[in-house]
VOGU-3710 file (C-alpha; in Angstrom, 3 decimals, decimal comma):
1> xxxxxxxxxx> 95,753/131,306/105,421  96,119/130,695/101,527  95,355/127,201/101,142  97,735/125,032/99,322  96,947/125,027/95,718  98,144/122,050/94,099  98,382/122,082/90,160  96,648/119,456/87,649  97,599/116,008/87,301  99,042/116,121/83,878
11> xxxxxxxxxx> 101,089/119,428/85,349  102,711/117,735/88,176  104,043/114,536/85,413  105,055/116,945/82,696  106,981/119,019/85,323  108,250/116,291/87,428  112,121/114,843/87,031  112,015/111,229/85,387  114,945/108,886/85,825  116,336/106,674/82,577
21> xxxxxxxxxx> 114,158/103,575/82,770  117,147/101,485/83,011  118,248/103,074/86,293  114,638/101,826/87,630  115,576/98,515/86,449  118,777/98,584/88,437  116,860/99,338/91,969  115,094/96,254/90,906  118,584/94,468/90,602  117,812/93,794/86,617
31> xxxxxxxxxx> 120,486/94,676/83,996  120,429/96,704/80,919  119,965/93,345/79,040  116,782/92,476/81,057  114,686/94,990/79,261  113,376/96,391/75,946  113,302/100,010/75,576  110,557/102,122/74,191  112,154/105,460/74,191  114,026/106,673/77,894
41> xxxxxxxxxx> 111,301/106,396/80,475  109,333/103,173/79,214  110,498/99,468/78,801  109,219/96,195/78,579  111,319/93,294/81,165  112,001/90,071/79,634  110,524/86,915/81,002  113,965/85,663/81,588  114,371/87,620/84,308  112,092/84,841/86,721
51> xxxxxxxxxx> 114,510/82,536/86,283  117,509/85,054/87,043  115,344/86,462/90,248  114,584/83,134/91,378  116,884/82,813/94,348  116,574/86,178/96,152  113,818/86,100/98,573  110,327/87,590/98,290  108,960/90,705/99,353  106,309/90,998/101,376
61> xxxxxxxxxx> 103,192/91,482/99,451  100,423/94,183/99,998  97,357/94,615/98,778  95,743/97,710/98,209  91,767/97,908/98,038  89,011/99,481/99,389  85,494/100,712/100,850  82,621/100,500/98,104  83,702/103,776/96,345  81,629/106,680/94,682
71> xxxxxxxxxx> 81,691/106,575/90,762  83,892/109,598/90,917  86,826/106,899/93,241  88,379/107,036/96,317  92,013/107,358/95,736  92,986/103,461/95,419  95,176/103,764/92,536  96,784/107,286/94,345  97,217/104,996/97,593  98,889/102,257/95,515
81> xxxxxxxxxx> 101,444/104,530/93,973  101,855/107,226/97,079  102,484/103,796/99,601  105,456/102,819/96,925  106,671/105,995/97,618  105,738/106,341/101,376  108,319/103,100/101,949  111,735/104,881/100,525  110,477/107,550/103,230  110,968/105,025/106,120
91> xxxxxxxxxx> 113,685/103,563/104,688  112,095/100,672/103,102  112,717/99,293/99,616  109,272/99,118/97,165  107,734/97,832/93,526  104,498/98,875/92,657  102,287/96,736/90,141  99,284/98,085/89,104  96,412/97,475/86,106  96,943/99,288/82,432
101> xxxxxxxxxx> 93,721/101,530/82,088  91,811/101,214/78,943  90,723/104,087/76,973  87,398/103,644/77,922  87,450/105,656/81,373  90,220/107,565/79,748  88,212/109,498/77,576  85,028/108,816/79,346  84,094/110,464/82,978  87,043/108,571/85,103
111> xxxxxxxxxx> 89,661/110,143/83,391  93,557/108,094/83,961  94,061/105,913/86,399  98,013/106,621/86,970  96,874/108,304/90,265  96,955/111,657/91,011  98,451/114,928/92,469  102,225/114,021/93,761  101,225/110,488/93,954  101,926/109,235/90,266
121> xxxxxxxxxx> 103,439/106,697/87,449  105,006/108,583/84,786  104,726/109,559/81,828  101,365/110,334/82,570  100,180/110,578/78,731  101,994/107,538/77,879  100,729/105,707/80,635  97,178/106,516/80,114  97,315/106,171/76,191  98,913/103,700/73,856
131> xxxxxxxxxx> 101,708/102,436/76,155  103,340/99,845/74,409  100,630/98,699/72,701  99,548/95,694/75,216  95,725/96,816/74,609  95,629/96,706/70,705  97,153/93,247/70,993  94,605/92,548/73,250  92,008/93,539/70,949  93,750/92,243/67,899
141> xxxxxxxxxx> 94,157/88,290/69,335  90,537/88,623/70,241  89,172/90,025/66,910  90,857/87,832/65,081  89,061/84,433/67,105  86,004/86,139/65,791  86,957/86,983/62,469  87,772/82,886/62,223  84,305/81,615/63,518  82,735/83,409/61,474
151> xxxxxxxxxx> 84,717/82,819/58,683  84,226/78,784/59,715  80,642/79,042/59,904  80,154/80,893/56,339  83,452/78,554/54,837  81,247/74,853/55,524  81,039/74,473/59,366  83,041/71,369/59,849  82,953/71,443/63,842  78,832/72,120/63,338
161> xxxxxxxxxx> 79,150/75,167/65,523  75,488/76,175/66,361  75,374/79,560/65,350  73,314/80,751/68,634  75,717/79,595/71,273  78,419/81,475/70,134  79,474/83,973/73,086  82,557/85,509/71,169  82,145/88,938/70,922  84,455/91,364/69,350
171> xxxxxxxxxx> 86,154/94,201/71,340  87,269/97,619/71,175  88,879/99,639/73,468  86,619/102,649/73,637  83,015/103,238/75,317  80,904/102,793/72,530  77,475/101,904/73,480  76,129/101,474/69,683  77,983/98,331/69,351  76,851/96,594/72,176
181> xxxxxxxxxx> 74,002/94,740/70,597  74,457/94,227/66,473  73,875/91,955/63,548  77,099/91,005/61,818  76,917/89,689/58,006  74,597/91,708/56,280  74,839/92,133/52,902  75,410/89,585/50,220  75,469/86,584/50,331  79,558/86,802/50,358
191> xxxxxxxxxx> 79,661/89,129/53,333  78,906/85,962/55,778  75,938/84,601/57,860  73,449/86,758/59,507  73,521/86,390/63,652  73,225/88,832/66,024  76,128/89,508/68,076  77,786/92,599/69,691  80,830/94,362/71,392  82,856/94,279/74,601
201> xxxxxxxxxx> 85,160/96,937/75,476  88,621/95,325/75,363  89,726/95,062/78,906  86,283/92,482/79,457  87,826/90,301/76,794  88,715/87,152/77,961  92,306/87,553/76,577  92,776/90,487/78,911  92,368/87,775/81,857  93,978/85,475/80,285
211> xxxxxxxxxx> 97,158/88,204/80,008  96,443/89,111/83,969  96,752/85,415/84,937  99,071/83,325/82,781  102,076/82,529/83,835  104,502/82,101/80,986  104,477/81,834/76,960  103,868/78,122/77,144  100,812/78,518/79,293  99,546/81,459/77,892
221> xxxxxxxxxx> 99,321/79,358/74,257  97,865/76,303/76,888  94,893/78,795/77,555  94,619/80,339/74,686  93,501/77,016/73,411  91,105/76,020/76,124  89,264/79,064/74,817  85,513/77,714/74,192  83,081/80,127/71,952  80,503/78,019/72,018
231> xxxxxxxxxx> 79,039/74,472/71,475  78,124/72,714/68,430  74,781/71,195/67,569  75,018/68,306/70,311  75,885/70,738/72,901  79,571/69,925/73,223  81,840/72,825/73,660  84,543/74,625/70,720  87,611/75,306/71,599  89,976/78,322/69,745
241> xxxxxxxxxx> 92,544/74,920/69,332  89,587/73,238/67,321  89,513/76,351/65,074  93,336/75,914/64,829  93,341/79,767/66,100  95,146/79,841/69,578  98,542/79,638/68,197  98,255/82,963/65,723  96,475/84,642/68,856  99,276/83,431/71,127
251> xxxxxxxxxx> 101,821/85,222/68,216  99,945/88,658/68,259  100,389/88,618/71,966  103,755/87,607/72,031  105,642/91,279/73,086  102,428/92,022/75,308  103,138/89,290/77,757  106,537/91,053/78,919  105,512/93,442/81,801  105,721/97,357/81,516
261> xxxxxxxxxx> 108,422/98,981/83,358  107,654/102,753/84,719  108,533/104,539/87,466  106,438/107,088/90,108  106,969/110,608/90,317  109,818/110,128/92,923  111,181/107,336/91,159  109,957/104,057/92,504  109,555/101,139/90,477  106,247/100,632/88,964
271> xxxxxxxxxx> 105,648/97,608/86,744  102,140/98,135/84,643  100,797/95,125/83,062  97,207/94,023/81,951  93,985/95,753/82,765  91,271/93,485/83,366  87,732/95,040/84,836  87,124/94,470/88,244  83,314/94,352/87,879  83,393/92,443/84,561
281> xxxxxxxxxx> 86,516/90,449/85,211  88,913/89,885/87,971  90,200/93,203/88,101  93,817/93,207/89,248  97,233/93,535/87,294  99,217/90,458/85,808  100,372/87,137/87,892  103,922/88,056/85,845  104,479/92,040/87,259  103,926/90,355/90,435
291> xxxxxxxxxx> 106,039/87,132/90,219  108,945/89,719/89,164  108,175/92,230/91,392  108,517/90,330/94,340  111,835/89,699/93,490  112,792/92,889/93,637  112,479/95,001/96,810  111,203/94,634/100,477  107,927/95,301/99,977  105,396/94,819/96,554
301> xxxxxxxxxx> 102,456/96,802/96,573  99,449/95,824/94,288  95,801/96,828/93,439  92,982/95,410/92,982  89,960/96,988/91,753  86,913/98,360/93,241  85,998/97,651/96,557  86,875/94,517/98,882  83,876/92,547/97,556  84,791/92,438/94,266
311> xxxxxxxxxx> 88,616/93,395/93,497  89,912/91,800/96,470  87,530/88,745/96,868  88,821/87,915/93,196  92,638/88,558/94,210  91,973/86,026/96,872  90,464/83,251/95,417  91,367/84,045/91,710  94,660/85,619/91,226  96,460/83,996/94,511
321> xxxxxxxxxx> 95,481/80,830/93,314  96,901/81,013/89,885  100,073/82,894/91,510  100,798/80,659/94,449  101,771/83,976/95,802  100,200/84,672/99,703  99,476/88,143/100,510  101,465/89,495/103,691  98,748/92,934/104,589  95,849/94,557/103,062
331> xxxxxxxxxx> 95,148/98,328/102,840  91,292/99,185/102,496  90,959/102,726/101,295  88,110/104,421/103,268  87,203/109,080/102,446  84,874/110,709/104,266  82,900/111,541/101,184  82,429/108,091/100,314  81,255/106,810/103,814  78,556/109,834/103,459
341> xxxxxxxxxx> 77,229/108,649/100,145  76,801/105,192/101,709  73,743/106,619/104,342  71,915/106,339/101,306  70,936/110,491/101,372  73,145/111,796/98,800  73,172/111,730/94,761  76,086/111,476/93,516  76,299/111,105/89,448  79,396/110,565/87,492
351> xxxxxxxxxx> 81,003/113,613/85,866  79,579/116,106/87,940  80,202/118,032/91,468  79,511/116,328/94,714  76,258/117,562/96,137  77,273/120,838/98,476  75,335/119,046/101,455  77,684/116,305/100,906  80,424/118,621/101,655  79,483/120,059/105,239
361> xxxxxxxxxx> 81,062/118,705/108,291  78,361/115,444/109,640  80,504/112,931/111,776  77,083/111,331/111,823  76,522/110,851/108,290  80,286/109,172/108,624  79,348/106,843/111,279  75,913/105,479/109,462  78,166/104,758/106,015  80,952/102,923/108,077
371> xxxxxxxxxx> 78,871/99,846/108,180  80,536/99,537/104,460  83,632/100,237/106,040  82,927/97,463/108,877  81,737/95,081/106,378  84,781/95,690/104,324  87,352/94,456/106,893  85,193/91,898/107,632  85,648/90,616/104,205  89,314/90,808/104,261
381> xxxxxxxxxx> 89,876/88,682/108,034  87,381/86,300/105,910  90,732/85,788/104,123  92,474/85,956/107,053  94,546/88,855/106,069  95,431/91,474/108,677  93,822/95,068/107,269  95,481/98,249/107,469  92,249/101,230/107,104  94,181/104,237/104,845
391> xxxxxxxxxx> 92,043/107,505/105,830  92,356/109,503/102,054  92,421/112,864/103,024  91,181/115,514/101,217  91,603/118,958/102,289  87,925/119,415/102,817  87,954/116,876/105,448  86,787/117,626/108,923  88,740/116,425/112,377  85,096/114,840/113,432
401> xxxxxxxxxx> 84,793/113,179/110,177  88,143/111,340/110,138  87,910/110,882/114,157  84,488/108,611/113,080  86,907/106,610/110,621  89,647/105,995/112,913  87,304/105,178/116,114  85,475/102,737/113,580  88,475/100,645/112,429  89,900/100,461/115,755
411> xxxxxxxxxx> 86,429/98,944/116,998  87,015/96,269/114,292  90,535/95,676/115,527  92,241/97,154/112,473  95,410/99,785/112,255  94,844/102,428/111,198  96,737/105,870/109,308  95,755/109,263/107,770  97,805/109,512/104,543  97,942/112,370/102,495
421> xxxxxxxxxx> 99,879/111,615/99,715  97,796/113,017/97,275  99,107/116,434/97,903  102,381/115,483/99,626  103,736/112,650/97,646  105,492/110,037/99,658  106,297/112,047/102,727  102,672/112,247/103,200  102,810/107,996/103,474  104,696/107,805/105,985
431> xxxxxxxxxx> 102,701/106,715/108,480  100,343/104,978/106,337  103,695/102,704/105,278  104,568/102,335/109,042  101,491/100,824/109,809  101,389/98,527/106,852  105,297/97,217/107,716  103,879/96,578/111,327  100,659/94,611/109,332  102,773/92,106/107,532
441> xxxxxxxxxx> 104,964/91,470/110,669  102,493/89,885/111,658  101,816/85,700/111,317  98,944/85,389/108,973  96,812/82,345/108,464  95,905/83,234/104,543  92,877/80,847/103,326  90,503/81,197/100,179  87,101/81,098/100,666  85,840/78,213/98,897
451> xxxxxxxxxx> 86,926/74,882/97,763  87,415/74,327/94,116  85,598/71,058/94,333  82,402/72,299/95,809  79,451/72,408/92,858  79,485/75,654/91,097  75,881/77,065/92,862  77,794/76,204/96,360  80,719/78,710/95,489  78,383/81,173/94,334
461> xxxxxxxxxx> 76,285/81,054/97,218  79,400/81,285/99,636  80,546/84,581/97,688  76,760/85,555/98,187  76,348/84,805/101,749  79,767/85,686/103,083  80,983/88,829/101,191  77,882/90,576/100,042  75,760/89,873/103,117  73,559/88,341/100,855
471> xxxxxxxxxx> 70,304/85,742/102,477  70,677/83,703/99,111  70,896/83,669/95,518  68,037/82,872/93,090  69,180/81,732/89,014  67,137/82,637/86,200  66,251/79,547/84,382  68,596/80,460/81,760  71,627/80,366/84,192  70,520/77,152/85,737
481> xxxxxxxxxx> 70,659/75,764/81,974  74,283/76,646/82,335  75,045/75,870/85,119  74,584/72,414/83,907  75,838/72,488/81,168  79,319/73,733/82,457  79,228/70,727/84,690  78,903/68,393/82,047  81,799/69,653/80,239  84,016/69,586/83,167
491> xxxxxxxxxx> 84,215/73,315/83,872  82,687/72,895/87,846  86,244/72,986/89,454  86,810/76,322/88,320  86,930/79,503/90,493  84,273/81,627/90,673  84,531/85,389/89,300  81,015/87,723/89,630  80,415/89,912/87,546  78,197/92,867/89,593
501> xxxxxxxxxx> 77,863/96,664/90,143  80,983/98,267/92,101  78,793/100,871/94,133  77,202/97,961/96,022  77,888/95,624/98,418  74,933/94,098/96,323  73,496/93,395/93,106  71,705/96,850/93,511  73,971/100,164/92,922  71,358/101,957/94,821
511> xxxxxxxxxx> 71,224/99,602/98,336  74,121/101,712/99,985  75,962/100,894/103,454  75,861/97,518/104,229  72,742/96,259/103,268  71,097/93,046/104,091  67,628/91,422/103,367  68,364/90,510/99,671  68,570/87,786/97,356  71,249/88,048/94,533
521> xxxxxxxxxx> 69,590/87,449/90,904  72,255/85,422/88,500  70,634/85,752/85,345  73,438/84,098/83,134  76,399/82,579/83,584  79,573/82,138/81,048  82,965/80,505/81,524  86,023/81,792/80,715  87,659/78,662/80,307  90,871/79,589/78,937
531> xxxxxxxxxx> 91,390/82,460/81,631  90,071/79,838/84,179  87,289/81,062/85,855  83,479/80,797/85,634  81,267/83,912/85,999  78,035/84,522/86,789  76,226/88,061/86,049  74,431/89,171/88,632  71,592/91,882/87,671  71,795/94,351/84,859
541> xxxxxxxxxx> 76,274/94,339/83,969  76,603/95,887/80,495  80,293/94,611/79,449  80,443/97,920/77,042  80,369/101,137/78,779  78,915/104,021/77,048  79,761/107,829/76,839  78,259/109,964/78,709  77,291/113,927/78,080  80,195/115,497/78,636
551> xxxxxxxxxx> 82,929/112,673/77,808  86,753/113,746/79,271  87,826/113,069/75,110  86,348/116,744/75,122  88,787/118,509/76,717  91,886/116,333/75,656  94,000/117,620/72,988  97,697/118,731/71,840  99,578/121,781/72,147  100,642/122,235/68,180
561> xxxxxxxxx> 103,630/124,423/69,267  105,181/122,438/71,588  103,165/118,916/70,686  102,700/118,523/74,257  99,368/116,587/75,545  96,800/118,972/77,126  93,593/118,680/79,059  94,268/114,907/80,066  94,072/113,712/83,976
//
């Protein structure tokens, strides 16, 4: 038999049949006058629309997440948009919500992050590039706090900022690993004061989180003042207010609070806002696409980054708690081929073909890696969240292989589907979306992990302990310092958001399964006061990817006879 041959990603959106954006808005019960257009197929909603939606009752609310993954991903965002589209298929009414990628990954070795095969938001090249602009606001609001200490340093330093505590960095959105560590002001003595400093890639900035988590115009300028870069000579923090730069920030981000309306490839609502990292931030779309999108249908599906230790701990104890929202089901996105990696045998490097070992039919190998899987569910019923497991199939899966998978989650007491949407759309959800409708039938007894008034080492330690499998955490003296010093200022009540390797359960990218025996290293800590959250990093994190070899920006370019984008997925 000729197997099924399904075409690139950027093939299936520039083929597929788009609906005007305003007849999206209209399944969502929103009028023509509750959105902005940018062109037919992309629009921004108006906050206005909370107070319009306010009545109707809420969706139930899913959350998508998964196994640790490979660096090459499992599918999440794919599962996210092919569920949307699995509901319509059993009659059910759906909104997806769902992070804007930066260019980073986009050029890099990821590639887009719209999904893939039948199973994505469109336009693709929109989607995946400019948008509507959201991330150069971003970058612009943060740029400009920098441009302004440093400009009140060289102009007289009337707040006596000390130079060496400032943890502003400026941001772009590309990989750039030259910028991560530089000296700004060289020159004359015009060209400003000599300190080193560096760059973050713009979805780490803390305006990014702050974008993901506010909840309206007034709060957003509330935490864009609460902002602190850094204390002055007596150690007492500096706000962006002091600087008298929060409400010009607050301006340039004005249009980029409004959520993105798109649709999927079979014309579900999709709303696309924000694009914090999961690993450097909280990693999951904004408070606002949700707060509007579970207005709108019977079900709201959302993602959050990474696997279940980091994306979905942080939607837990980060994002629900900023939301008030109370999440109804989680799906945990488990492949075969990620389960293998986690015996610890195979090498698998970004950008390049899975080992051909990997690829042979070993149940075993399956059943040794679903201790991450195990783990996994564990950490969602720590939430007290009922887990559906979605099976990803590939077509190079084996029977054995997915039996392992589906014997495993049933020994943890967790449903279970094979979904495979990638190459069938939403008729290949179907049974994935039955099993999460039967999930969030049922009563759940949601909890966060952690009280907000424990000390700041006891909240860490829980995270540690609980989620990671970790015996304890050890601080590096500098983190201790701060530590401290946060609880002086008043920041100990905060949540807590790590910042660690995704292809871990641990600190370690190379401890694989679910390992145990370790200590977690915090070697810093910073708040992100105005986003609200305090966050410790844990090993090596580098908050500025870099390119690699053979970056995807190679093989991107335009058709100059019919100005159509080529070579993107």
């Amino acid at each position: 038999m000729t197997p099924h041959v399904v075409p690139s990603d950027l093939d299936i959106a520039q083929a597929a049949t788009l609906q005007p954006v305003w007849e999206i808005a209209e399944q969502m019960g929103l009028e023509r006058d509750d959105i902005e257009l940018y062109g037919d197929y992309m629009a921004k909603v108006r906050l206005e629309v909370l107070e319009k939606l306010a009545d109707r009752p809420n969706a139930r609310y899913i959350l998508i997440t998964a196994i640790t993954p490979t660096p090459l991903g499992e599918g999440k965002s794919t599962t996210t948009v092919g569920l949307g589209q699995g509901m319509r298929h059993i009659g059910k009414k759906a909104t997806v919500t769902i992070r804007q990628p930066s260019q980073g990954p986009t050029f890099g070795i990821k590639g887009g992050a719209a999904g893939g095969g039948y199973s994505q938001v469109a336009p693709m090249e929109q989607f995946n590039l400019h948008m509507t602009g959201d991330m150069h606001a971003v970058t612009a609001a943060n740029n400009l706090l920098a441009a302004m200490i440093d400009a009140h340093i060289y102009q007289g330093n009337a707040l006596d900022i000390d130079p060496y505590s400032v943890m502003w960095r400026r941001v772009l959105d590309v990989n750039d690993r030259g910028l991560r560590n530089i000296i700004s002001g060289l020159g004359t003595k015009f060209d400003g004061q000599p300190r080193q400093t560096g760059f973050d890639i713009s979805a780490a900035s803390e305006v990014m989180a702050i974008l993901a988590l506010t909840t309206s115009l007034r709060d957003m300028r509330e935490r864009f003042g609460r902002v602190t870069i850094g204390t002055d000579h007596k150690r007492q923090p500096v706000t962006a207010d002091q600087l008298q730069a929060a409400g010009a920030m607050t301006v340039l981000m004005k249009e980029a609070i409004k959520p993105n309306l798109f649709q999927t490839l079979e014309n579900t609502p999709a709303l696309v806002h924000a694009g914090p990292f999961a690993n450097i931030a909280h990693g999951n779309s904004s408070v606002l696409a949700d707060l509007i999108g579970i207005k709108s249908a019977d079900y709201i599906i959302t993602e959050a980054g990474f696997g279940a230790d980091i994306g979905a701990e942080k939607f837990f104890n980060i994002k629900c708690r900023y939301s008030g929202l109370r999440p109804d089901a989680a799906v945990l996105v488990a492949t075969a081929r990620a389960l293998k990696s986690h015996t610890g045998k195979y090498r698998v490097v970004p950008g390049k073909p899975l080992p051909a070992e990997m690829l042979q039919e070993n149940p075993d190998d399956v059943n040794i890696g679903a201790a991450n899987l195990r783990k996994q569910i564990q950490n969602v019923r720590a939430h007290g969240v009922s887990p559906v497991v979605c099976i990803n199939h590939f077509a190079t899966d084996f029977q054995s292989e997915i039996d392992v998978i589906g014997r495993v989650a049933a020994e943890e007491g967790a449903r279970w589907a094979i979904a495979t949407h990638w190459a069938e759309g939403g008729a290949g959800a179907k049974e994935l979306a039955q099993a999460v409708v039967e999930a969030a039938e049922e009563s759940t007894d949601f909890r966060f992990l952690y009280d907000l008034k424990q000390p700041l080492k006891a909240k860490i330690e829980r995270i540690a302990t609980t989620i990671y499998g970790a015996d304890g955490v050890e601080y590096a003296p500098l983190a201790n310092r701060q530590i401290r010093q946060y609880e002086n200022s008043g920041f100990d009540e905060l949540p807590i958001c790590m910042a660690k390797t995704h292809l871990s359960l641990s600190h370690d990218p190379k401890r694989k399964g679910a390992p145990t025996g370790f200590t977690v290293p915090v070697r810093e800590v910073r708040a992100s006061v105005g986003a609200g959250f305090v966050y410790p990093l844990l090993g090596e994190m580098s908050t500025m990817p870099g390119l690699g070899s053979a970056p995807a920006a190679q093989n991107v370019d335009i058709d100059l006879e019919t100005g159509q984008v080529i070579g993107l997925f």
